[in-house]
VOKE-607734 format. One record per residue (C-alpha): x, y negated, z. Coordinates in steps of 0.2 Angstrom, whole numbers, padded with zeros to 4 digits, always signed. Last residue first. Example, Ala and Ser with C-alpha at 12.3 -4.5 7.8 and 13.67 -1.06 7.14 Angstrom:
2
+0068+0005+0036+0062+0022+0039
END
This chain:
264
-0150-0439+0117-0141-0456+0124-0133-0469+0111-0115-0477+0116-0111-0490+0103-0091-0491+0100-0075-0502+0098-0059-0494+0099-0059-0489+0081-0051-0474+0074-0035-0466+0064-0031-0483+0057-0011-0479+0059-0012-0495+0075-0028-0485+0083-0019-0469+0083-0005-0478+0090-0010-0487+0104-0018-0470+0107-0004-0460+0106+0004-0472+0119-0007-0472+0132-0006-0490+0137-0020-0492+0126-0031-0484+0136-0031-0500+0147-0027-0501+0166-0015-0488+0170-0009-0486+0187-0026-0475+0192-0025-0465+0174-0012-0450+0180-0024-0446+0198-0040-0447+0189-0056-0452+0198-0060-0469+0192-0049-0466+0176-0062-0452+0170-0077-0461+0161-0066-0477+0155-0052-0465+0149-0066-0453+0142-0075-0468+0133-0058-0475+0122-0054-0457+0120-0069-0455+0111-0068-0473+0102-0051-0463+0096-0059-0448+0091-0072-0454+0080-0085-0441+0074-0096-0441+0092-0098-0433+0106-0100-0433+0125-0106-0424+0137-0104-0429+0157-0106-0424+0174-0089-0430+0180-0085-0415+0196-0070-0411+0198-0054-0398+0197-0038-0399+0202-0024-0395+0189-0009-0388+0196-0001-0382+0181-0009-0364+0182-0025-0372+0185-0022-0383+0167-0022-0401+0159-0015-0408+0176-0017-0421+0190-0036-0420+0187-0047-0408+0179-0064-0409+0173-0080-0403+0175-0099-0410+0167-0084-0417+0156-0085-0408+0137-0081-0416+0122-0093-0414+0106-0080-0417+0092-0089-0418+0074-0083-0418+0058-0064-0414+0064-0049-0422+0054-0032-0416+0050-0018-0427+0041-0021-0441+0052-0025-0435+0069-0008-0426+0067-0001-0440+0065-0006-0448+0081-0003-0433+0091+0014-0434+0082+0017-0451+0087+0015-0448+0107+0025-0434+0104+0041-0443+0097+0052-0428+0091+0067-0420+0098+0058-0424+0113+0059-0407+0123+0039-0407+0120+0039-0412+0105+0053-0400+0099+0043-0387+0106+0027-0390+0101+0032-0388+0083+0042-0373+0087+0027-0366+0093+0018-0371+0077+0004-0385+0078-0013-0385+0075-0019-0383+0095-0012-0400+0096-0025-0407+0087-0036-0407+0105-0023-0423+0108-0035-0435+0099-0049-0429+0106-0045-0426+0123-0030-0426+0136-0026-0438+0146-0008-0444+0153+0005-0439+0139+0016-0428+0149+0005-0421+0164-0012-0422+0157-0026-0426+0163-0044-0417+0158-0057-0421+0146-0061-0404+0138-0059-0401+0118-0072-0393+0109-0069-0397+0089-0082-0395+0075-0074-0392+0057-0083-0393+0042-0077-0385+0024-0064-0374+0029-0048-0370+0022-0035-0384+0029-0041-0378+0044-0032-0363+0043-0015-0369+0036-0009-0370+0054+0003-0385+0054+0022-0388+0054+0021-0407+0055+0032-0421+0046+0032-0439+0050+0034-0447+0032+0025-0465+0039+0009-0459+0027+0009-0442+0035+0019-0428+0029+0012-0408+0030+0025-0393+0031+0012-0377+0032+0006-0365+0045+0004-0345+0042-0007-0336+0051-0007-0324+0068+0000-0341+0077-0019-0349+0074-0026-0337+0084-0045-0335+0074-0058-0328+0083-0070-0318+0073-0091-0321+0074-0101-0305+0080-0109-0317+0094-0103-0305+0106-0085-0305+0099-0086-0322+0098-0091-0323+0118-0078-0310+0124-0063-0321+0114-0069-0338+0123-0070-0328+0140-0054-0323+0140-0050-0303+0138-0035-0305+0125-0029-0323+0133-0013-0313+0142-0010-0302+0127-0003-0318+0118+0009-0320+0131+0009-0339+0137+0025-0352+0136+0017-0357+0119-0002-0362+0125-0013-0357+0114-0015-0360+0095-0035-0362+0092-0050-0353+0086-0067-0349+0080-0074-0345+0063-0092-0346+0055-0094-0342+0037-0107-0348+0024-0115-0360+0038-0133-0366+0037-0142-0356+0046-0129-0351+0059-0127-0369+0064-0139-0371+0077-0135-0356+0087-0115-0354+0084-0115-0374+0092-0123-0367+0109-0114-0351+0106-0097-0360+0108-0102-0372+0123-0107-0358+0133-0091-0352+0134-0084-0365+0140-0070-0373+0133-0052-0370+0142-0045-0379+0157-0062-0381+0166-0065-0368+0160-0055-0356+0162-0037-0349+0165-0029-0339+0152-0019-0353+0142-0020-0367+0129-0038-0359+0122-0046-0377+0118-0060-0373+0104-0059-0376+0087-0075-0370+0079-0072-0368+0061-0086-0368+0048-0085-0362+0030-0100-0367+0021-0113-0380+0026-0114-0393+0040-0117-0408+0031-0138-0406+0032-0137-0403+0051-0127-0419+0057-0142-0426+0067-0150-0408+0072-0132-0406+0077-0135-0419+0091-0151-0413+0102-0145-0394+0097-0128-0398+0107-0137-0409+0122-0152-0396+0123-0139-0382+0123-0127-0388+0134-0138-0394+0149-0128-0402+0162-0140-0418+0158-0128-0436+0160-0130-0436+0143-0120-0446+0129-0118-0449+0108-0104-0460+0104-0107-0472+0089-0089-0479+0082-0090-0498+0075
END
């Protein structure tokens, strides 16, 4: 049994320093943040600033090296993302923003010999704290945890996922397999429904949430049940596990549905 960390308080700081104070001791090293930087449009469709230095501040003391970073959107020019906000708050906090297509990415195999072409970044570091944003999404129905992984693959990865010369619902699970965060702090004061971004036609709400936790399958577990009551793609679907990536995330031992929620 998963526990999931909550507030309803919109107060990034207090939640993040509330919750890294647990984890403190096994943050050491070289730390990536993985934020979600899929296009240019913000927050709600990409992390929020604040969230970065909120983690940069309570684990500068112990980290060797502090990275940030993600593989952005592959239908959008690189220079389009060269003034977000994410880039403007590393550079202010002196930490380097990693895109993942600048690097080179590796052929990994899960258990069931499903191959990925992955960013070998995270493969170097010692802890990895991700930042994804609840939200809908268009083809696989929720984005969050489990599909914040996404942000690892090559564009001719996504690609062939997403013109479904391979399974996507099963890569996402893979993915979650050969790649783990330590800790996932997701994001819902705002989300977006009908889409994962503005430019796709996302319409943005008001959840009030933060959440975290190390398992991102009970995570997904709690955003469905914390975002179906407004979401336009959840309404016809009754149990997370009718989102396939999930069903199989949980069936590839990825996670556990079941969780205890604790407030901070």
């Amino acid at each position: 049994m998963s526990t999931i960390y909550f507030t309803k308080n919109p107060d990034r700081k207090r939640f993040v320093e509330s919750l890294i104070s647990g984890f403190t001791k096994n943050i050491e090293g070289k730390v990536l943040i993985k934020v979600n930087l899929v296009s240019y449009n913000l927050y709600p469709t990409t992390t929020h600033p604040e969230m970065i230095e909120a983690v940069y501040d309570q684990i500068k003391s112990n980290a060797s090296e502090i990275i940030c970073g993600d593989g952005h959107g592959m239908d959008v020019p690189t220079k389009k993302i060269e003034n977000h906000p994410i880039i403007e708050k590393c550079k202010e906090l002196g930490i380097s923003f990693i895109n993942f297509y600048d690097h080179s990415f590796k052929k990994v195999k899960s258990p069931r010999r499903f191959t990925l072409n992955v960013s070998e970044i995270p493969f170097q570091q010692d802890f990895i704290i991700s930042l994804p944003i609840l939200k809908d999404h268009f083809t696989v129905n929720l984005t969050n945890a489990l599909k914040d992984k996404f942000g690892y693959l090559s564009k001719t990865e996504r690609l062939k996922m997403h013109t479904k010369i391979k399974n996507i619902n099963k890569g996402i699970a893979e993915l979650n397999i050969v790649l783990k965060s330590n800790l996932i702090i997701c994001d819902a004061l705002k989300v977006l429904v009908k889409a994962q971004e503005f430019r796709h036609g996302g319409k943005e709400k008001n959840l009030g949430y933060l959440f975290a936790g190390t398992d991102p399958v009970a995570l997904d577990f709690y955003g469905y049940d914390l975002l179906r009551p407004i979401s336009i793609k959840l309404k016809n679907i009754d149990n997370p596990l009718q989102i396939k990536y999930i069903k199989y995330a949980l069936d590839y031992g990825v996670g556990s549905k079941d969780y205890n929620l604790e407030e901070i």
